[in-house]
C-alpha positions in Angstrom: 0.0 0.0 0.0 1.2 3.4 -0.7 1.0 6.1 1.8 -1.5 8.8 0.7 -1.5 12.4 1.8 -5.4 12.9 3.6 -7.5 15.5 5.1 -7.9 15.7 8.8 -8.9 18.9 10.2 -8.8 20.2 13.6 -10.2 22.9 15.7 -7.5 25.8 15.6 -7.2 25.4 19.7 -4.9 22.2 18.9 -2.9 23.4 15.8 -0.8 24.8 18.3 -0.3 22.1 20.5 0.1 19.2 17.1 3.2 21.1 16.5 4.6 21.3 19.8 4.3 17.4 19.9 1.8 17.6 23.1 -1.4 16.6 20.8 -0.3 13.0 19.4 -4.1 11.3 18.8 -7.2 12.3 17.3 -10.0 10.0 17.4 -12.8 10.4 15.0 -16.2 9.2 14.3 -15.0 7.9 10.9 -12.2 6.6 9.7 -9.7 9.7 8.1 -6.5 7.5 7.1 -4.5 4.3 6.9 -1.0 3.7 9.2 1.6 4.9 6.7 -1.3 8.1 5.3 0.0 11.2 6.3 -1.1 15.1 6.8 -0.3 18.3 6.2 -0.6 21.2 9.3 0.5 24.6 8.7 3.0 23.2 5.9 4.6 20.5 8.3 4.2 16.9 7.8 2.7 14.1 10.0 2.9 10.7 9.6 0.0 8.5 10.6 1.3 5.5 13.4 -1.6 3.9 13.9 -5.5 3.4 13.9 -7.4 1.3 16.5 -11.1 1.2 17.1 -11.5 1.8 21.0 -14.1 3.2 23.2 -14.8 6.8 23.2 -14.6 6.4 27.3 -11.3 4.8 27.1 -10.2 8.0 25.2 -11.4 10.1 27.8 -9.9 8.0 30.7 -6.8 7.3 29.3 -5.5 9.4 26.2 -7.1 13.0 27.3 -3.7 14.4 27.6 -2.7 12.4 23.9 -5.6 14.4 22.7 -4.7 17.8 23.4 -6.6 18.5 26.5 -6.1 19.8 29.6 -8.3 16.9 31.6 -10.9 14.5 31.0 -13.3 16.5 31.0 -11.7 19.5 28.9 -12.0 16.6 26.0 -15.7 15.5 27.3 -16.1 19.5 26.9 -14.6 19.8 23.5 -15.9 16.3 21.9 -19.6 17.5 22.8 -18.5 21.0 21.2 -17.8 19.3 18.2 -20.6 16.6 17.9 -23.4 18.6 19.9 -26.4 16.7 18.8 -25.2 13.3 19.4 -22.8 14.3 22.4 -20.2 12.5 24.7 -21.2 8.8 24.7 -18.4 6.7 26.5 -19.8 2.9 25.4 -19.8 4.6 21.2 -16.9 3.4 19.3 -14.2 5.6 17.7 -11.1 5.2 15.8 -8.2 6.9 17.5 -5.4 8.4 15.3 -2.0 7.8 16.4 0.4 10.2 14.6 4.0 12.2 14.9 5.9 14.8 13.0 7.7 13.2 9.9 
């Protein structure tokens, strides 16, 4: 397979902390790439590690920090922000984006 440049965009609040290495994992509804994909941010390249399918809850337990956030529920706050009909729903299945500079 070859690796394929792909579109994942992010809430300008984490552009910041992508670059600085602190935001390392985005999980998303939908799948947005393939281990090997990368991105573009601001003209820098990431690679994509990695793509499980894990519970949103485990997310918020676990990875919070991974994502960018200042606590669990900063990301609880922020995922709701972003899906505000269906909300925060820790049993509902994500894939989480593992990814570093290239």
């Amino acid at each position: 397979l070859t690796a394929m440049e792909v579109n994942i965009p992010f809430l300008q609040k984490f552009h910041e902390p992508i670059k600085d290495g602190r935001k390392t994992m985005t999980c998303r509804v939908k799948k947005m790439a393939n281990p090997g994909d990368y991105f573009k941010l601001n003209g820098i390249d990431f690679n994509v590690v990695s793509v499980e399918k894990i519970p949103l809850g485990f997310v918020a337990d676990f990875y919070w920090s991974h994502e960018g956030c200042k606590s669990r529920d900063d990301f609880i706050d922020t995922w709701k922000q972003i899906h505000p009909i269906k909300g925060f729903k820790e049993e509902e299945y994500v894939y989480l984006h593992k990814f570093r500079k290239a």
